[in-house]
C-alpha positions as CSV (number, residue, x, y, z in Angstrom):
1,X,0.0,0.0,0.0
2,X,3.0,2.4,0.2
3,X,2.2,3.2,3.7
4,X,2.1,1.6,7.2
5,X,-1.3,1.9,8.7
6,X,-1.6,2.1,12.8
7,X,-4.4,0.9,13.6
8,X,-5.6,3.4,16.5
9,X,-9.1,4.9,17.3
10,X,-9.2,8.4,15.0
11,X,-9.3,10.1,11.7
12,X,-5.9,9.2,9.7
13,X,-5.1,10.9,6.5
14,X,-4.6,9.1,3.4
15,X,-3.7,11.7,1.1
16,X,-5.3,14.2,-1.2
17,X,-8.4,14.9,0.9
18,X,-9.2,11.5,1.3
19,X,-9.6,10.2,4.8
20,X,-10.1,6.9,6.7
21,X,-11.9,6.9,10.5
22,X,-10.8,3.5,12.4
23,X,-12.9,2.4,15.9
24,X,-10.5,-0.4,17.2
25,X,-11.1,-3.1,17.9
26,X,-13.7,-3.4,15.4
27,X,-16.1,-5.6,17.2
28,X,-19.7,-5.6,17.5
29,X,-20.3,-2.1,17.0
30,X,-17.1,-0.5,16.3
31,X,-17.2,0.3,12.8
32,X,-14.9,2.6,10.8
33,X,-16.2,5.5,8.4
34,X,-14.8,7.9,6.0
35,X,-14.4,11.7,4.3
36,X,-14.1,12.5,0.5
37,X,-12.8,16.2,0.2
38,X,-12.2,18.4,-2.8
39,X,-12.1,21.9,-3.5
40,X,-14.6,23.0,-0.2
41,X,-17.2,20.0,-0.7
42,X,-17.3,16.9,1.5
43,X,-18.9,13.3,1.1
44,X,-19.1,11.7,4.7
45,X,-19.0,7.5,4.4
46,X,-21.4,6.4,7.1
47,X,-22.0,7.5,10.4
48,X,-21.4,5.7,13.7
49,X,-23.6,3.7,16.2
50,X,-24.4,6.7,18.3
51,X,-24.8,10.1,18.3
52,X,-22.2,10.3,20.7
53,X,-19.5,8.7,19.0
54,X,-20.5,10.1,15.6
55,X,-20.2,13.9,17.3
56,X,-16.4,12.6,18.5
57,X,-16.2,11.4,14.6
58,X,-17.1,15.1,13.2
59,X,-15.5,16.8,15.6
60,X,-12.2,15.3,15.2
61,X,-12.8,15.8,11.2
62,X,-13.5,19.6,11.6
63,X,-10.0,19.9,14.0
64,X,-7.8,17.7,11.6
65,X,-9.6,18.1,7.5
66,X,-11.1,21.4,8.5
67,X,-14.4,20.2,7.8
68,X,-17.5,21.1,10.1
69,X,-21.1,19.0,10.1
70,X,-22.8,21.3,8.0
71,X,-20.3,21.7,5.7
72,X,-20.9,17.8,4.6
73,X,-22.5,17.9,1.6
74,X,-23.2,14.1,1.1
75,X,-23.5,11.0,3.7
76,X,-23.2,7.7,1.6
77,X,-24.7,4.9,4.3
78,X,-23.3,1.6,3.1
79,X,-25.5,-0.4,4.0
80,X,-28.7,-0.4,6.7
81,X,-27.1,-2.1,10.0
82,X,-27.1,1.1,13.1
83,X,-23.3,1.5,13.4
84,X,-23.2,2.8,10.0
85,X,-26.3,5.0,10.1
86,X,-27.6,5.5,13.8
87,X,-25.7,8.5,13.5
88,X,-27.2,10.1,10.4
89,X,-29.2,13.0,12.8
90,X,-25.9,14.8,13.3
91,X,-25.2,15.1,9.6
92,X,-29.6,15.3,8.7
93,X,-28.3,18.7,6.5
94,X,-26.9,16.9,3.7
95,X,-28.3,14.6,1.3
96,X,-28.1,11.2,2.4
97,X,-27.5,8.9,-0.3
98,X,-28.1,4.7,-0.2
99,X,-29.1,1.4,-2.0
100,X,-32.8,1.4,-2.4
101,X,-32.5,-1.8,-0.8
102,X,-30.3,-0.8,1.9
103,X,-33.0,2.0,3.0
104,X,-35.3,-0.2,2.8
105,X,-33.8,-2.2,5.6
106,X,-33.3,0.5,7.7
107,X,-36.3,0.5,10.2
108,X,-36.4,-3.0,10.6
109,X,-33.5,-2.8,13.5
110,X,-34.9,0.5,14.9
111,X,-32.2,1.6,18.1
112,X,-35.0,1.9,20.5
113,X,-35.8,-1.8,19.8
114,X,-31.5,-2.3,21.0
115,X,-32.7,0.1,24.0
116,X,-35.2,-1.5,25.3
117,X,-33.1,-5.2,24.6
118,X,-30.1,-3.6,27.0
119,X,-32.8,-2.1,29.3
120,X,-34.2,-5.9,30.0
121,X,-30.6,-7.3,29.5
122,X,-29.4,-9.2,32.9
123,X,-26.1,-11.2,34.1
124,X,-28.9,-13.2,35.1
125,X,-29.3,-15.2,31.6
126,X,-26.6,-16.2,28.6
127,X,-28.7,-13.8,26.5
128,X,-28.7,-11.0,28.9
129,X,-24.6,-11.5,29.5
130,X,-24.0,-11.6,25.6
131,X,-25.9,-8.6,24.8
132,X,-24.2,-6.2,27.0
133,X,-21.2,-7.9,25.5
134,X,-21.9,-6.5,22.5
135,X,-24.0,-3.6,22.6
136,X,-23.3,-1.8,26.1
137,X,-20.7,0.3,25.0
138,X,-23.8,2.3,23.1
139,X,-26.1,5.0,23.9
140,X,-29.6,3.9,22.0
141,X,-31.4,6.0,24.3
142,X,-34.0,8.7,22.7
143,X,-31.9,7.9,19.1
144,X,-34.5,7.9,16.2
145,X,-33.5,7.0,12.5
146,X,-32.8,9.7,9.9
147,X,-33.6,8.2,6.6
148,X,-31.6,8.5,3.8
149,X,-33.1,11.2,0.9
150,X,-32.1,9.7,-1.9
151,X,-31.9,6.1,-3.2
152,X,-30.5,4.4,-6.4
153,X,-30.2,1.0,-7.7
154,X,-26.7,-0.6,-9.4
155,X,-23.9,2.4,-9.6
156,X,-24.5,6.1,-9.2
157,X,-21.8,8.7,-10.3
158,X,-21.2,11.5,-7.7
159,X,-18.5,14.5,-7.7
160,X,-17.0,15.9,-4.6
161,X,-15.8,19.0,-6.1
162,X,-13.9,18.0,-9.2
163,X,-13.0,14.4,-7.6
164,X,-15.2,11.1,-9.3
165,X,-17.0,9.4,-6.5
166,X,-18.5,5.6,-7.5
167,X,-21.2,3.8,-5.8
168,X,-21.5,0.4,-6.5
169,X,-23.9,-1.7,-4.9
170,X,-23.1,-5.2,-4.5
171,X,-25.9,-6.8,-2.1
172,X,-27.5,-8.9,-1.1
173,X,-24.7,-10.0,0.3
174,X,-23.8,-9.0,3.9
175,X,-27.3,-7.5,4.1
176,X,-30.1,-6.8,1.5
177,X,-28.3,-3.6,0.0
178,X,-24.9,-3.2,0.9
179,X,-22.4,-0.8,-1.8
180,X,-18.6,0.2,-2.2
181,X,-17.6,3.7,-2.5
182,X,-14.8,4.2,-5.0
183,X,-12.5,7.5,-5.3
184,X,-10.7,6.7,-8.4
185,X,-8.5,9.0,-9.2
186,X,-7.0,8.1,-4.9
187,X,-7.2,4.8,-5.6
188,X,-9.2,4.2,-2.4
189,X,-12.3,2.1,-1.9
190,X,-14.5,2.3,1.4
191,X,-16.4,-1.0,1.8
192,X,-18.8,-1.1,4.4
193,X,-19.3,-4.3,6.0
194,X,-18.5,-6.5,2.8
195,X,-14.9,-6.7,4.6
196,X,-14.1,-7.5,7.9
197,X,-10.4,-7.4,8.5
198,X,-9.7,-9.4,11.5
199,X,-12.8,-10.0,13.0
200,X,-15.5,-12.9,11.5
201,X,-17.6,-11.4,8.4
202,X,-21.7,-12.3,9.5
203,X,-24.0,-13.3,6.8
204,X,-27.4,-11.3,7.6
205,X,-28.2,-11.7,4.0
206,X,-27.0,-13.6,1.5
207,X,-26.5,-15.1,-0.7
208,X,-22.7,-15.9,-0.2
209,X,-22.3,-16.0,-3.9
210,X,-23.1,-12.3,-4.1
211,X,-20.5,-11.3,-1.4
212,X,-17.5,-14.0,-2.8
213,X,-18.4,-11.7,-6.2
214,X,-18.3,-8.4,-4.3
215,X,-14.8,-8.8,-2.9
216,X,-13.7,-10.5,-6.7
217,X,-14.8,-7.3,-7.8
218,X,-12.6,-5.3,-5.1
219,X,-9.5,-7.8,-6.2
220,X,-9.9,-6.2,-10.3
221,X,-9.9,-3.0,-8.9
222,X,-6.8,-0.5,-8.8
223,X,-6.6,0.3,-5.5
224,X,-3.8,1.4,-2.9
225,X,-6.0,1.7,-0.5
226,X,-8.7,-0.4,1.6
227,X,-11.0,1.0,4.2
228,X,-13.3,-2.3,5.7
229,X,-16.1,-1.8,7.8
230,X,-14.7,-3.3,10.4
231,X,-10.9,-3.3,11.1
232,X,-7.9,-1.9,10.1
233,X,-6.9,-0.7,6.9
234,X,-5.8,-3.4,4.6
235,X,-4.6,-4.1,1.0
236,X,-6.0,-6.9,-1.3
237,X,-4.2,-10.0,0.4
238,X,-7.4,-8.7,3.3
239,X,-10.0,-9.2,0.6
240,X,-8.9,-12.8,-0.3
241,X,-8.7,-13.6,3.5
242,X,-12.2,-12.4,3.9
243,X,-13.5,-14.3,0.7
244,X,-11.4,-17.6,1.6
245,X,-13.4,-17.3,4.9
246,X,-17.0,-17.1,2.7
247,X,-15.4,-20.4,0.8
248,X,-14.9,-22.0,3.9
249,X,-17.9,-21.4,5.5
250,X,-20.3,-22.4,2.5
251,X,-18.3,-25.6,1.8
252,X,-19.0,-26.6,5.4
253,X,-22.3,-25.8,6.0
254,X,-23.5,-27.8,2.4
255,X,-22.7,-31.3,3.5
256,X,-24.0,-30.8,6.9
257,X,-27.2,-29.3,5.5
258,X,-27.8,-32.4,3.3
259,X,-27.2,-34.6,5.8
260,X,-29.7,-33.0,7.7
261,X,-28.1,-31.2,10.4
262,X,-29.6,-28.4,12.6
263,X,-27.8,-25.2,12.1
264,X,-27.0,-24.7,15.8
265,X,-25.0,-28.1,15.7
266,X,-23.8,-28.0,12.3
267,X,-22.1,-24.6,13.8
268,X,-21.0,-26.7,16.6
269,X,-19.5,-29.4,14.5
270,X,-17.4,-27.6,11.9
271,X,-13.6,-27.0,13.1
272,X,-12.8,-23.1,13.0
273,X,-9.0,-23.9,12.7
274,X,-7.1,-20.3,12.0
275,X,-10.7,-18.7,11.8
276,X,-10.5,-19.2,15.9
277,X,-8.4,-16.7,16.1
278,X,-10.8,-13.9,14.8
279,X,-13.0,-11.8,16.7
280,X,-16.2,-12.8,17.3
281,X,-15.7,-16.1,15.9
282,X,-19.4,-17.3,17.6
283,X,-20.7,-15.6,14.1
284,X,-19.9,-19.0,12.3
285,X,-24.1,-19.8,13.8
286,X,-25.6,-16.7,11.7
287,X,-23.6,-17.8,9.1
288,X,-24.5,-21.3,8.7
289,X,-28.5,-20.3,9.5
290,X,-28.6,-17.8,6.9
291,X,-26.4,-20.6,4.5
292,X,-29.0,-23.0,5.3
293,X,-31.9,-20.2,4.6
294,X,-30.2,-19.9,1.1
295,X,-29.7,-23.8,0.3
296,X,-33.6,-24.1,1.2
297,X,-34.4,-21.6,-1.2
298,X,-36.3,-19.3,1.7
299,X,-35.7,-16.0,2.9
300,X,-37.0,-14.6,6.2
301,X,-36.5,-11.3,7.9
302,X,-33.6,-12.7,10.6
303,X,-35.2,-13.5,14.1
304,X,-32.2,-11.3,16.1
305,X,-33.0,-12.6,19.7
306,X,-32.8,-16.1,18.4
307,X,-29.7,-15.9,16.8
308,X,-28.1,-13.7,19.4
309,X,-28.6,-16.6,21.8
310,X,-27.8,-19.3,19.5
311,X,-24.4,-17.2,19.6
312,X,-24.0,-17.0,23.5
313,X,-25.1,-21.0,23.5
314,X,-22.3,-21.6,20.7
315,X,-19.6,-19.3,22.9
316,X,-20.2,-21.1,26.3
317,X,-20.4,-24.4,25.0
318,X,-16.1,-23.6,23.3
319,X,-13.4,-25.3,26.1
């Protein structure tokens, strides 16, 4: 990439306006963003999972890129999941651009539904534990959704002052509409949750084929630079990790399917070898219910409390 990326909580420059915003570790909820500058206008890559964290977010772009909220001319929202639009309020001046899909997803996970999950959350119960594991860092408290105010299907064409701005959309994959944002001329792609660098991609969508296609599409590209969703920067030997993951899950989750194995222990059975070692590993249960959702040729809205305790079961069952 020409460049050694830290990975540390804050805005880091990339070069020629272009800018990367990284939430270590990248966990549940810790998601990374971005800013496209040129010539006085501003394109904002998704906001954060709070209004909190997204103020900390623009106010560290106005002290370092000179760029205040209401200068931001255009949010691009990724895809639908909170900790890339929870945070859209704080930016509600500019037009707010995503898949028609994506925004169509967007008030089915509504944060006063995570509120009021947290609020009955207790130690008391695997659920209760796993939740605040995830989500307790977050304020969901009085947070409404700003919707986005335009929507477009396949690519749309943007300029940020002079700059070429591409929006690609690639989903279903992760979710129902997920996209990339391309800067060209930088050779810089922003991905959204289509990469995970690190940490375990989850499948709230499908199918896989679409997403294995989305990152082949990333590997053609000319690109110096990589900002995942989730994670630290990262070059295209990331991508191929990420899509050798979507490989690996699909081509275990087929033969126990046929076999006629419940999700939860087909989860259970397949060996995670070097995927162990990346966060939030317990995802391998989403992934392998939405995989079987796909080989069955059905597609339901995600049942969130259900899975989220499939995920604590999977997690205290490990050694």
């Amino acid at each position: 990439m020409g460049k050694h990326w830290t990975y540390r909580e804050g805005l880091h420059d990339i070069g020629n306006g272009v800018w990367a915003y990284l939430q270590p570790n990248g966990s549940w909820g810790w998601s990374n963003a971005g800013l496209v500058t040129d010539s006085g206008a501003s394109l904002l890559v998704d906001t954060l999972f709070d209004e909190r964290l997204t103020a900390k977010m623009l106010a560290d772009m106005q002290a370092a890129a000179g760029v205040r909220a209401n200068d931001i001319a255009t949010v691009v929202n990724t895809h639908a999941n909170g900790d890339h639009t929870y945070g859209n309020r704080l930016v509600a001046n500019a037009e707010i651009i995503a898949s028609e899909a994506g925004a169509a997803e967007m008030e089915h996970v509504p944060p006063a539904v995570l509120a009021t999950m947290l609020r009955q959350a207790s130690d008391a119960d695997r659920l209760g534990r796993y939740l605040k594991h995830c989500f307790a860092a977050f304020d969901f408290e009085g947070l409404g959704i700003t919707l986005p105010t335009r929507t477009f299907r396949g690519e749309l064409q943007l300029k940020v002052g002079s700059k070429a701005v591409e929006l690609i959309e690639v989903g279903p994959a992760h979710t129902g509409g997920d996209i990339l944002v391309h800067v060209p001329a930088d050779r810089v792609i922003y991905t959204g949750d289509i990469l995970f660098i690190g940490g375990t991609p989850i499948i709230w969508a499908g199918p896989v084929g679409n997403w294995i296609r989305a990152c082949d599409r990333i590997l053609q590209m000319d690109l110096d630079v990589i900002v995942p969703g989730h994670g630290p920067v990262t070059d295209k030997a990331g991508v191929r990790e990420v899509r050798e993951y979507l490989r690996f899950v699909d081509a275990e989750a087929r033969p126990r399917f046929d076999a006629g194995m419940g999700f939860e222990e087909a989860a259970r059975d397949i060996a995670l070898g070097r995927y162990r070692n990346w966060l939030d590993y317990e995802r391998i249960v989403v992934n392998v219910y939405s995989l079987y959702q796909e080989y069955a040729g059905v597609r339901q809205p995600p049942d969130h409390a259900r899975l989220f305790d499939a995920m604590a079961a999977y997690l205290e069952a490990q050694p």
